[in-house]
C-alpha positions as CSV (number, residue, x, y, z in Angstrom):
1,X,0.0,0.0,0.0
2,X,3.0,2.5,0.9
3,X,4.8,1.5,-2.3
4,X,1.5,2.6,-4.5
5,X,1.3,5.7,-2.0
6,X,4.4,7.3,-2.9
7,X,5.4,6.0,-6.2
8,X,8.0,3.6,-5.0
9,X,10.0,0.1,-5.9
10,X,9.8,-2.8,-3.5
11,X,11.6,-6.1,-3.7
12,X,11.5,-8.7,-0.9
13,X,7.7,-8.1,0.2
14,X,6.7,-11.8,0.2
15,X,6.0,-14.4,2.7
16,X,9.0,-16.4,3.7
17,X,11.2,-12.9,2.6
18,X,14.0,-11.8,5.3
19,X,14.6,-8.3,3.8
20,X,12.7,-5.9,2.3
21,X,14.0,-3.4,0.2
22,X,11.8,-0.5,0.0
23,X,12.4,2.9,-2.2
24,X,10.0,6.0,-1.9
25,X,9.3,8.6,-4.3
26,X,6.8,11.4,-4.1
27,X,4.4,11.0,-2.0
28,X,0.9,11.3,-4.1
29,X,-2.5,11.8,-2.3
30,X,-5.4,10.9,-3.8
31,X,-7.8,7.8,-3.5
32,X,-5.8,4.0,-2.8
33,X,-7.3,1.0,-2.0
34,X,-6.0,-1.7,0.2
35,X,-7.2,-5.5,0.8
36,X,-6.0,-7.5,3.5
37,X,-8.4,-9.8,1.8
38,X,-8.5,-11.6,5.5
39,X,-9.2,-10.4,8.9
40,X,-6.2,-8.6,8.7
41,X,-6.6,-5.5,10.2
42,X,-7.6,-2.2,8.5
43,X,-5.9,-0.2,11.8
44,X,-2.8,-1.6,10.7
45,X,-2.4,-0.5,7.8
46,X,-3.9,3.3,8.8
47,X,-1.3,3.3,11.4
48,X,1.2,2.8,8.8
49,X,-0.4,5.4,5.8
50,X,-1.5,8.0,8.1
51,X,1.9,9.7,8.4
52,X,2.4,9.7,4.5
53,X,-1.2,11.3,4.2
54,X,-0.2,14.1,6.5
55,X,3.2,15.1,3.8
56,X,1.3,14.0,0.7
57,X,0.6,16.8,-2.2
58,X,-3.4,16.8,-2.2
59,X,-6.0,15.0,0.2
60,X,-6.4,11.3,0.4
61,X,-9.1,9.1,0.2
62,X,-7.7,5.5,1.7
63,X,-10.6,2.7,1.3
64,X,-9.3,0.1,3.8
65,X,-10.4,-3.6,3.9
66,X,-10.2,-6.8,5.9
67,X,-10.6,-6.9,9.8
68,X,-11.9,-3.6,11.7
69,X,-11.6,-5.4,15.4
70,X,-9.2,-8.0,15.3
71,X,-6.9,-9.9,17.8
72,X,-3.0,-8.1,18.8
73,X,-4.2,-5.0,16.9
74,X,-6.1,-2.0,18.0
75,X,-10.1,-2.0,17.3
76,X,-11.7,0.2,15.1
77,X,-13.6,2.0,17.8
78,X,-10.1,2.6,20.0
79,X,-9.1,4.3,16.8
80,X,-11.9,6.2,16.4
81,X,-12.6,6.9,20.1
82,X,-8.9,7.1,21.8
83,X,-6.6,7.4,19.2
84,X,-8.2,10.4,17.1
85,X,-8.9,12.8,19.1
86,X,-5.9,12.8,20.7
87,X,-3.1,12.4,17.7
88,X,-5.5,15.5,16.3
89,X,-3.5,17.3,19.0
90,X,-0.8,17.3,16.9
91,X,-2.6,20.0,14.5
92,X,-4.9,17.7,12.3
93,X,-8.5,16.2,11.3
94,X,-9.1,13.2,10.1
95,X,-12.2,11.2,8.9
96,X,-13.3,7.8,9.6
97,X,-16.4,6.5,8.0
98,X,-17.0,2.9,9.1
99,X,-18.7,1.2,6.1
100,X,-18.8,-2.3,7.0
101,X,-17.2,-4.2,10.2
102,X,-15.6,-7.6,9.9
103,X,-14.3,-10.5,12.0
104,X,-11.9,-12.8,12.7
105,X,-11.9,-14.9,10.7
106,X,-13.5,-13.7,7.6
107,X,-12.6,-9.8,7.7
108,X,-15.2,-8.3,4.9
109,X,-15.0,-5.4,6.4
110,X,-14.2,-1.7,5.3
111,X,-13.1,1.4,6.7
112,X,-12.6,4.9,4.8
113,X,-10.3,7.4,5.6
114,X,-9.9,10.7,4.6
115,X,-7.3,13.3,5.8
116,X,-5.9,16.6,4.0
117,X,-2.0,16.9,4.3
118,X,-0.1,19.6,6.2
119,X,2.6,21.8,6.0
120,X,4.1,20.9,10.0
121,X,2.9,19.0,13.1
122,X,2.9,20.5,16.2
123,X,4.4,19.3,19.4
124,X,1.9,17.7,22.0
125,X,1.9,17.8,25.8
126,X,0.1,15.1,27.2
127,X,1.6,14.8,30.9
128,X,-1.7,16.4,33.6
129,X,-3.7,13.3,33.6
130,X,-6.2,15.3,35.7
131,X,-9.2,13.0,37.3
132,X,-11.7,10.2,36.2
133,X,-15.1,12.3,35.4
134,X,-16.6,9.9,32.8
135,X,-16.5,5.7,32.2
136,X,-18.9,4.7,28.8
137,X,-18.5,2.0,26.4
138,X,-19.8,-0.3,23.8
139,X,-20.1,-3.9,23.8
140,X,-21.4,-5.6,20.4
141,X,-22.1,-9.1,18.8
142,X,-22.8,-9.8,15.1
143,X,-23.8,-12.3,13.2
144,X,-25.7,-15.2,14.6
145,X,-24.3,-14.2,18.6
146,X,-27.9,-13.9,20.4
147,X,-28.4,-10.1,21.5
148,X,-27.8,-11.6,25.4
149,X,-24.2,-12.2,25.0
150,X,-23.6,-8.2,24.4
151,X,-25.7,-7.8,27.5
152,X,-23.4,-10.4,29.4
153,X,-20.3,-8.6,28.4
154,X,-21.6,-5.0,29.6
155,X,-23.3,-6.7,32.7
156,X,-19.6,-8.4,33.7
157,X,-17.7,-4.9,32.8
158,X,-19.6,-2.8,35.0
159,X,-19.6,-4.9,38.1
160,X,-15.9,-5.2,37.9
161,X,-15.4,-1.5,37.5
162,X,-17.6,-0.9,40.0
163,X,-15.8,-3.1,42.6
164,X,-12.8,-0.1,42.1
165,X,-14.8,3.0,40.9
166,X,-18.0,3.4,42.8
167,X,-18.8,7.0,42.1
168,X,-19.1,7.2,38.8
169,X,-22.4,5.9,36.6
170,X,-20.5,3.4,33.9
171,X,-22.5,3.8,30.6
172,X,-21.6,0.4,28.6
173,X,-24.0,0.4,25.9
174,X,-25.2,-3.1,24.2
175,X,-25.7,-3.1,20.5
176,X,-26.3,-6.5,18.1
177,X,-25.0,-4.9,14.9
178,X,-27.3,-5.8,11.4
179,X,-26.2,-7.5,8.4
180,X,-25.5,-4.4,6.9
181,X,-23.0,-3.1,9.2
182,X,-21.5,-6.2,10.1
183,X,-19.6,-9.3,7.6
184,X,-19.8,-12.3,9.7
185,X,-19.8,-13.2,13.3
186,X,-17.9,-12.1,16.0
187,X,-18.6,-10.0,19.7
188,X,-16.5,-8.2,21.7
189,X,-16.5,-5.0,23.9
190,X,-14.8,-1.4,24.8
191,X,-14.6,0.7,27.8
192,X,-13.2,4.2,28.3
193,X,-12.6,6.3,30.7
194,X,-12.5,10.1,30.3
195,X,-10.7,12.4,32.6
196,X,-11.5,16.0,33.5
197,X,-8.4,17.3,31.5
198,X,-9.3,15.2,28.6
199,X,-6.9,12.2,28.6
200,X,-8.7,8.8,27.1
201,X,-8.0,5.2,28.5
202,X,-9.4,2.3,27.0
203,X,-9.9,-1.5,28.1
204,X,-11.3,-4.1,25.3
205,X,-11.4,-7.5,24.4
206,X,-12.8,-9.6,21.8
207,X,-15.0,-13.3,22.1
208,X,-13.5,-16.2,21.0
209,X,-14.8,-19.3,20.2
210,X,-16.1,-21.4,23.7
211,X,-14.6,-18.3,25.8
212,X,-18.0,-16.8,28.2
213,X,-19.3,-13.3,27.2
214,X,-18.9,-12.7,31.7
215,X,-14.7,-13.6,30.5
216,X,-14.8,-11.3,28.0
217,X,-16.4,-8.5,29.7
218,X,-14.0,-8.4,32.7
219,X,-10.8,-9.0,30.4
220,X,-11.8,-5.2,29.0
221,X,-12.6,-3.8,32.3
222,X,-9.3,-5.0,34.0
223,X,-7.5,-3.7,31.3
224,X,-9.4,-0.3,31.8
225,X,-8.5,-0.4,35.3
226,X,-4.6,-1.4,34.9
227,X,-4.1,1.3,33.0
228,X,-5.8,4.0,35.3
229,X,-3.8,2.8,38.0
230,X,0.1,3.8,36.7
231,X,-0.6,7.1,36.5
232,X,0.0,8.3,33.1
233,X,-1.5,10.5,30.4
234,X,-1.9,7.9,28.1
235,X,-2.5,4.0,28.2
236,X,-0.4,1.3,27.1
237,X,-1.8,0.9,23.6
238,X,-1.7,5.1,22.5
239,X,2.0,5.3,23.9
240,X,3.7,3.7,20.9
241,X,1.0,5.2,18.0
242,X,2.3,8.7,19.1
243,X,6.0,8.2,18.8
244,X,6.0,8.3,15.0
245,X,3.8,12.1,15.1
246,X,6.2,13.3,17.9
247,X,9.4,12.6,15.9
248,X,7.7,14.4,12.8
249,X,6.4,17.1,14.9
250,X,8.0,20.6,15.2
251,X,9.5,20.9,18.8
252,X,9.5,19.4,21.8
253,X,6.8,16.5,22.8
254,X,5.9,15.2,25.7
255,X,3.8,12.3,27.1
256,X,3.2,10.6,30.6
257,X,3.2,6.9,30.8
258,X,2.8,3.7,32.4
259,X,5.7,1.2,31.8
260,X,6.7,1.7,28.7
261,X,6.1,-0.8,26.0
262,X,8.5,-2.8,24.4
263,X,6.0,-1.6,21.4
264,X,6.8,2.1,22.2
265,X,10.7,1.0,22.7
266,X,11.2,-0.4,19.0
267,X,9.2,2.8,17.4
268,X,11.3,4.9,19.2
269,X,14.5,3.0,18.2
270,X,13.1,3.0,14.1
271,X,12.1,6.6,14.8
272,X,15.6,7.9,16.2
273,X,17.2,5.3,13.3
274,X,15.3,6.7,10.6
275,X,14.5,10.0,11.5
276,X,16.9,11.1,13.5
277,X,14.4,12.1,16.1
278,X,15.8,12.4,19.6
279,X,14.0,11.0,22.4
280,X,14.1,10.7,26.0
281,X,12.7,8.3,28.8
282,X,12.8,9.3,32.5
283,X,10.8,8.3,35.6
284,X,8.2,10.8,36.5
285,X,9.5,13.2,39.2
286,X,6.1,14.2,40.1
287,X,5.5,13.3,44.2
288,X,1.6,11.8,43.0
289,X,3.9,9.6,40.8
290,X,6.7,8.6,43.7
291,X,5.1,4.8,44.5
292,X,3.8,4.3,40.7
293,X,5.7,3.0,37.9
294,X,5.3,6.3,35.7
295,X,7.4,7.9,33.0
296,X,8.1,11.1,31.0
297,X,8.6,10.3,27.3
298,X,10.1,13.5,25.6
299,X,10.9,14.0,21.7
300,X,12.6,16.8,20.2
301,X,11.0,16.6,16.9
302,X,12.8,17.0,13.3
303,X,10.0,19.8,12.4
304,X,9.3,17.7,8.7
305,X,8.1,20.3,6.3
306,X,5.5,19.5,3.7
307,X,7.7,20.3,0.2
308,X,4.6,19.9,-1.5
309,X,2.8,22.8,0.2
């Protein structure tokens, strides 16, 4: 998909290949499909165009297809829940229209994105995590999964948030999505929790086959609750999808974390590699942080200019 993106040769890009060789040209906006043709997920391969999009020479259209909540890769609703509104931090919009959603293990789904390029990024400072004001969620099945199974899922979530978090009214909404707007079957389930200065944590989980929808709920809601517990700005899964935006970005960036990832470790490696982004990593000094495992990622971005605009 990158290769048709910007013009460019690749050799290697087959399965059994040990190298790659990759070389860009231009990068072209414009409309580009791309088929996982399994469940293979359509995040993926956003997380990896998005950053061309933002230096390309006109908007792009990118019609993505194949999984839209799959296993080891985020959902389509973390994306469009967690993930967008805060990368838009770093200075732009993007759209995403969710045509169709698909499963594990038949994907058929599809996801459109559209995004206009820009001439810079600007830093982001995501480090006053601030206080838990909202927890909401959705939890779904498809397909032939009977309507109770969401309602087990949502059930299970909120009585293990509220074991922790007793104050707060935990909206989890049950949905059974339509042939229309789903390919297959499949069920799962996200939570997040919004805090007063408008950081986003999320918990999920999907259903697998002969795995209870109670199991499935409290997987999500654990997660959720891990990652309100460390302290940072950001959870586990949106530390590493910002490293690439702060190394582009135009001064200095900084996020609080929970341990960090060995995820957010190896895009910080590629990013100081290929970029020559400098980043730091240091324990948080703050005395609310003293007993928790929290850190201070910092980028001093290469300010990437847009030759196109």
């Amino acid at each position: 998909m990158i290769r048709d993106f910007c013009d460019g040769q690749l050799e290697g890009a087959e399965i059994g290949s040990t190298e790659i060789m990759f070389t860009p040209e231009k990068i072209k906006g414009g409309v580009h499909t791309a088929d996982t043709k399994t469940a293979g997920s359509v995040c993926l391969l956003m997380q990896v165009s998005m950053p061309c999009a933002l230096f390309a020479a006109c908007p792009s259209e990118l019609r993505l297809k194949g999984g839209t909540n799959a296993e080891m890769a985020p959902q389509i609703d973390y994306t469009a829940m967690v993930f967008k509104p805060i990368v838009e931090k770093f200075g732009f919009t993007f759209h995403c229209d969710i045509k169709m959603r698909g499963y594990y293990p038949k994907g058929g789904g599809e996801v459109i994105i559209r995004m206009s390029p820009v001439k810079q990024l600007n830093p982001i400072n995501l480090t006053d995590r601030g206080s838990v004001t909202k927890i909401y969620g959705r939890a779904f099945v498809a397909g032939v999964l009977p309507f109770k199974v969401a309602k087990d899922m949502a059930a299970a979530a909120v009585r293990c948030i509220r074991k922790e978090i007793r104050d707060l009214y935990v909206n989890i909404q049950p949905v059974q999505e339509t042939k229309d707007q789903a390919f297959g079957n499949g069920n799962g389930i996200i939570i997040i929790a919004e805090t007063s200065t408008g950081c986003l944590f999320a918990g999920s989980s999907l259903g697998k086959r002969g795995v209870n929808a109670d199991k499935v709920g409290i997987e999500a809601a654990e997660m959720l609750l891990a990652n309100l517990r460390h302290g940072g700005a950001v959870d586990e899964y949106l530390q590493d999808q910002l490293i690439i935006f702060m190394a582009l970005a135009s001064g200095i960036s900084r996020i609080k974390t929970g341990p960090v990832t060995l995820h957010t470790q190896t895009a910080i490696h590629f990013a100081e590699q290929l970029a020559k982004a400098k980043f730091t990593v240091k324990k948080s000094e703050d005395e609310e942080d003293a007993s928790k495992d929290t850190y201070i990622i910092e980028c001093q971005g290469i300010g990437m200019t847009n030759p196109n605009l």
